[in-house]
C-alpha positions in Angstrom: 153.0 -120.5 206.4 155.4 -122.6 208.3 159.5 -122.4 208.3 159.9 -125.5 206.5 157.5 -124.1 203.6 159.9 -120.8 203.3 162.6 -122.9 203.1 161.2 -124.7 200.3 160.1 -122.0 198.8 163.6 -120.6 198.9 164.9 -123.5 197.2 162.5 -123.9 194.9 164.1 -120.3 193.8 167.6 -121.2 193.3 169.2 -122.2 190.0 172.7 -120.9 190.8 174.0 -119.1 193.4 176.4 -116.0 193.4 179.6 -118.6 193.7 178.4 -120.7 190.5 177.1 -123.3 193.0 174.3 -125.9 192.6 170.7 -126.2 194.0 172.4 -128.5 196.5 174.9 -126.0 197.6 172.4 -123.8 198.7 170.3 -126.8 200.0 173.0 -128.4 202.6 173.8 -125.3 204.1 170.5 -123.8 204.4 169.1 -126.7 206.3 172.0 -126.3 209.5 171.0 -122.6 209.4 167.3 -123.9 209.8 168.7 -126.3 212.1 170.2 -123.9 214.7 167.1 -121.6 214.3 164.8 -124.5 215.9 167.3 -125.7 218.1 169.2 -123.0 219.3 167.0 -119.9 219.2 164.1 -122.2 219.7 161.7 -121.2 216.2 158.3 -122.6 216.0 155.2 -121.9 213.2 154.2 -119.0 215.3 157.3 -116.9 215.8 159.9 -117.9 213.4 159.3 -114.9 211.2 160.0 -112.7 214.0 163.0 -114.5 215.0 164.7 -114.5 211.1 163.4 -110.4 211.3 165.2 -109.8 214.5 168.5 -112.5 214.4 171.2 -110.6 216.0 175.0 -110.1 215.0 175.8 -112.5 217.7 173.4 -115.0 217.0 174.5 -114.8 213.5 177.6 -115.5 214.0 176.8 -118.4 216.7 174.8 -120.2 213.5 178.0 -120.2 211.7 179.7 -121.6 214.7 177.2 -124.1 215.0 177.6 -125.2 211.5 181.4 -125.3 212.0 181.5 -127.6 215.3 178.3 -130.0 215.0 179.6 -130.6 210.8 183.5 -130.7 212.0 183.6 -128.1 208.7 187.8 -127.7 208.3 188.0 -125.4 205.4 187.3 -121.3 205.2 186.1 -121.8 201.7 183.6 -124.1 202.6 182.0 -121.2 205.5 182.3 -118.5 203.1 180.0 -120.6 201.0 177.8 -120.5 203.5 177.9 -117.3 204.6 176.6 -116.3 200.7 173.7 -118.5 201.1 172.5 -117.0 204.1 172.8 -113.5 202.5 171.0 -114.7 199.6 168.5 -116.4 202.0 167.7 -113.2 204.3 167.4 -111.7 200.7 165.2 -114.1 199.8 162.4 -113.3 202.4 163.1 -109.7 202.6 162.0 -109.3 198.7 159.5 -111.9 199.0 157.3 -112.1 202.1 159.1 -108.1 203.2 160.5 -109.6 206.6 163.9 -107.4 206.8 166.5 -108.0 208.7 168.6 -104.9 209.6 171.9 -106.2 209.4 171.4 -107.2 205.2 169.5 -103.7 204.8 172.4 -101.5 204.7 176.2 -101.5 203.5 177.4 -100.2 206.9 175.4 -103.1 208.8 176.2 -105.3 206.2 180.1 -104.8 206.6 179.8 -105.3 210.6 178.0 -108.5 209.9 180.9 -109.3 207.9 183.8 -108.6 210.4 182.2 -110.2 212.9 182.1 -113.1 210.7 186.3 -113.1 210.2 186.8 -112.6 213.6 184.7 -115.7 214.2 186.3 -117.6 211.4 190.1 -116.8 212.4 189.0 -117.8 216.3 187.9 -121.1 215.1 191.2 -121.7 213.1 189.9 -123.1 209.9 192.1 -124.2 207.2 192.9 -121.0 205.1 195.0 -122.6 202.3 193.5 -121.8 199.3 192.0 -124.7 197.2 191.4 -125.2 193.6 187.4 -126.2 193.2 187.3 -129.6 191.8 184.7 -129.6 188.6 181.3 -130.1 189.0 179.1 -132.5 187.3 178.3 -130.5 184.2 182.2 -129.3 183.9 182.7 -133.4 184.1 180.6 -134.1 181.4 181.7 -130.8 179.2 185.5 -132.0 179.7 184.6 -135.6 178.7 182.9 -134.8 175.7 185.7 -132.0 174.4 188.1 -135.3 175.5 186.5 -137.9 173.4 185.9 -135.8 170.3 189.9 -134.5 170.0 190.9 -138.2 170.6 188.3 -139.8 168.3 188.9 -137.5 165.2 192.9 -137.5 165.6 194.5 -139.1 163.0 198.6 -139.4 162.4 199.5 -136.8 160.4 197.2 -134.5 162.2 199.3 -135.5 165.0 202.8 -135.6 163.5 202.0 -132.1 162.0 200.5 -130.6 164.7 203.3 -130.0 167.1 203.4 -126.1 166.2 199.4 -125.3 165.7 198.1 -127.0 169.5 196.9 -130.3 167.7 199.3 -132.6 169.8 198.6 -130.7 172.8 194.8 -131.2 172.3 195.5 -134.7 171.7 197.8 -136.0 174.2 196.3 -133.3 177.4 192.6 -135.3 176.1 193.7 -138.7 176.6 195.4 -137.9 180.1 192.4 -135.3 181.2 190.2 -138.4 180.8 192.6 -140.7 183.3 192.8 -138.0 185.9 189.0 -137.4 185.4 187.9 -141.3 186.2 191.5 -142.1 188.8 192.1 -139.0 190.5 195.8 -139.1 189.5 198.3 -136.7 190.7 200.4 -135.1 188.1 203.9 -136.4 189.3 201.9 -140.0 189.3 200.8 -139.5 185.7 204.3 -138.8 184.3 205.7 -141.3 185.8 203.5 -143.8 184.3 206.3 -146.4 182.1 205.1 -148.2 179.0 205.5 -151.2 180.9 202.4 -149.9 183.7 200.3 -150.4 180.8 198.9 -153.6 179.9 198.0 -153.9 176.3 196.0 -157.5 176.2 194.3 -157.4 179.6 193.4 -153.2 179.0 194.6 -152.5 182.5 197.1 -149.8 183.5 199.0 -149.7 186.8 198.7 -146.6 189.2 201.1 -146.0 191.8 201.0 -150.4 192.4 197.0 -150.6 191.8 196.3 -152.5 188.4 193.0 -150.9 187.5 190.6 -151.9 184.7 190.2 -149.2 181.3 186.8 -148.6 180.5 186.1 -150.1 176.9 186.0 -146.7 175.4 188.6 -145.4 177.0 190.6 -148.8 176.5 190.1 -148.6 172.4 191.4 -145.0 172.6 194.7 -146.3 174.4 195.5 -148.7 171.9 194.9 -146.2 169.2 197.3 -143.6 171.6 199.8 -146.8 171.7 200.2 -147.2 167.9 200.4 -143.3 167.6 203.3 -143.5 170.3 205.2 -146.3 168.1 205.1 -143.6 165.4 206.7 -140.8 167.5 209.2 -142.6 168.9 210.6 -145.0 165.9 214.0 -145.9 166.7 213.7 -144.5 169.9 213.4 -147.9 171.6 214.9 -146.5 175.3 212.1 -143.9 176.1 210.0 -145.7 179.2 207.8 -143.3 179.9 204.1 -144.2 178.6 203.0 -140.6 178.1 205.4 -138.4 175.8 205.7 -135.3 173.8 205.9 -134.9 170.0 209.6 -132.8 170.4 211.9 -135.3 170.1 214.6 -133.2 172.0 212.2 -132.9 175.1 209.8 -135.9 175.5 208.9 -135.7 179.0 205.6 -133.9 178.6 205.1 -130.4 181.5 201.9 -129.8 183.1 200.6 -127.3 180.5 201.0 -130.0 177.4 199.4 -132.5 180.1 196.0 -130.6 180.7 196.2 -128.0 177.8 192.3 -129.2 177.0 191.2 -128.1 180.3 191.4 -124.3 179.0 188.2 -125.0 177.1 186.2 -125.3 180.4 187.7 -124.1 183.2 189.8 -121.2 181.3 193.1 -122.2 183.4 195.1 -125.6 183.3 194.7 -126.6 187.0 194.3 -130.1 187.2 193.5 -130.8 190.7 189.9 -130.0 189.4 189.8 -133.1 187.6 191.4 -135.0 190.6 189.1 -133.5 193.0 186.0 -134.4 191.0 187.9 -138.2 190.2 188.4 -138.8 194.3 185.1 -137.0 195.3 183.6 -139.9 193.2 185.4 -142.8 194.6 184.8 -141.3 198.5 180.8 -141.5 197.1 181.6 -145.4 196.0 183.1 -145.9 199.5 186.5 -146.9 198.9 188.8 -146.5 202.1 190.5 -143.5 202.3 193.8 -144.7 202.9 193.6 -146.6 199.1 192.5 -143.5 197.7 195.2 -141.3 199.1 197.9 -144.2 197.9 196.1 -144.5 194.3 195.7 -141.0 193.2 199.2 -139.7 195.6 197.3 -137.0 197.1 197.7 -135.7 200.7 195.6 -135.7 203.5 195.0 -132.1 202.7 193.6 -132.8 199.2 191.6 -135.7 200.5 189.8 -133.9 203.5 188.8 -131.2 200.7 187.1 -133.9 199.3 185.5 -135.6 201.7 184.1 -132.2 203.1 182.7 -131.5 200.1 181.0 -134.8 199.7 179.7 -134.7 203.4 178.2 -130.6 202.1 176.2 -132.7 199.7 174.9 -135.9 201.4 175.4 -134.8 205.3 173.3 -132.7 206.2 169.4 -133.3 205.8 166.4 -130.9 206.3 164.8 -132.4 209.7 161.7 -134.0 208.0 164.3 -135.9 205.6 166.6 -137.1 208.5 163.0 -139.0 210.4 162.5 -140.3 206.8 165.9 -142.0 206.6 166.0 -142.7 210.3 162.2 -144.6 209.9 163.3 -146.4 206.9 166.8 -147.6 208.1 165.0 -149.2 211.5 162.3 -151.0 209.5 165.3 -153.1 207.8 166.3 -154.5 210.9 166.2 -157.8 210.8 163.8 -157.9 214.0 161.7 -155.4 213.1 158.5 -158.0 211.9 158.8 -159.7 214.9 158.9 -157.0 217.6 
């Protein structure tokens, strides 16, 4: 059996890891640690299963260093991640092919392991700030779907009524849940939109000076949101702001009216999630980062998040995938026939 196949084996294992991560989570990070093993600790066919057996607390801790400085990884959440794939990993081939490790045997060894780790971590000076986890794919899609039904099946009166029983709240926190979700939009940015950012004819709104284009669905639903808003505010002709609230003596809308939907998936009203996930996909469409970070009015801090997280899932290839994308990209050049 050769290292590449226990890898695969490994991954053909995972469904979810212990951090409600994806397959590709464990993937990424997995691949570095096979990575340093060949390169570093030099692992062939023939002796890799003695190396994995007798890795040492210092070389274990020079992996996660490695992964750090040759990935220019910024954020501790984003090595702890690591670090609970590589537990799961050693786990893997302990309970499966009975190569043990002594430092994942025991709690004692385990908890060295473990402070050698933070020691390593606070020497390398990685961002500590805590960040909110932008949604994943199936959250996306879960959101979307609770968005869409509360705006398709709201009527007026369920919406004039429904300022005491949550039905406004579902309502309005759907239709702007859905904006953040596809533009990345900060909160401030969001209600600060006017009435006169949105374009009723041409079904483009204007976001922090970008005039972007409404998908149709989404563009149907704002005209229905527009004629709603004529209701709530009749004789009310001075309110600017496009997004308000049902309470006439309070119509700037807070954070929890904004995103009270998102309790339904994520249990919390956090919307950075739905930023994170809306800039994540514009990094993976390859617009600039400097128009990203002036659309959606995030920081640098917010946007590094992002990109790290894309480069977790595309950056790093297992070696056999990186010759296949190498071979592939040379035989496109343009004097590759005639060589």
């Amino acid at each position: 059996m050769t290292f590449e196949q226990v890898i695969e084996a490994f991954m053909d294992s995972v469904e979810t890891d212990k951090t409600g991560g994806t397959p590709n989570t464990y993937k990424r990070k997995i691949y570095v640690f096979q990575e340093y093993v060949n390169l570093k600790l030099e692992a062939r066919d023939v002796n890799f299963q003695s190396i994995l057996s007798a890795m040492s607390k210092q070389q274990l801790v020079d992996a996660l260093e490695y992964y750090v400085t040759t990935y220019e990884v910024k954020y501790v959440t984003t090595v702890e991640t690591y670090i609970t794939v590589i537990g799961v990993f050693f786990d893997f081939i302990a309970d499966t092919y009975g190569w043990r490790n002594p430092l994942f045997e025991t709690k004692s060894k385990n908890l060295e392991l473990k402070n050698a780790y933070e020691k390593r971590i606070a020497e390398l000076k990685l961002n500590t700030k805590e960040q909110v986890e932008p949604l994943k794919d199936e959250e996306a899609k879960k959101l979307l779907n609770i968005c869409n039904d509360r705006i398709d099946n709201a009527n007026i009166e369920m919406i004039m009524n429904g300022a005491n029983n949550g039905n406004f709240s579902a309502y309005i926190s759907s239709i702007i849940s859905k904006l953040v979700l596809l533009y990345g939009t900060k909160n401030g940015s969001v209600s600060e939109l006017a009435i006169s950012d949105y374009d009723y004819e041409l079904n483009k709104l204007n976001i922090n000076g970008f005039w972007v284009h409404l998908p149709d669905k989404f563009a149907m639903q704002m005209r229905k949101y527009i004629k709603f808003r004529e209701e709530i505010l009749v004789n009310e002709q001075e309110e600017k702001r496009l997004f308000v609230d049902i309470r006439k003596e309070k119509r700037k809308l807070d954070n929890n009216k904004m995103f009270f939907i998102l309790k339904e998936v994520t249990g919390n009203v956090k919307a950075t999630s739905i930023a994170k996930y809306g800039i994540i996909q514009m990094i993976k469409l390859g617009v600039p980062s400097h128009i990203i970070k002036e659309f959606t009015g995030y920081s640098d801090d917010v946007y590094e998040f992002c990109q790290e997280k894309v480069d977790e899932e595309d950056g790093i290839l297992m070696s056999s995938e990186k010759s296949k994308l190498l071979d592939s990209s040379l035989r496109k050049n343009k004097l590759y026939d005639k060589m």
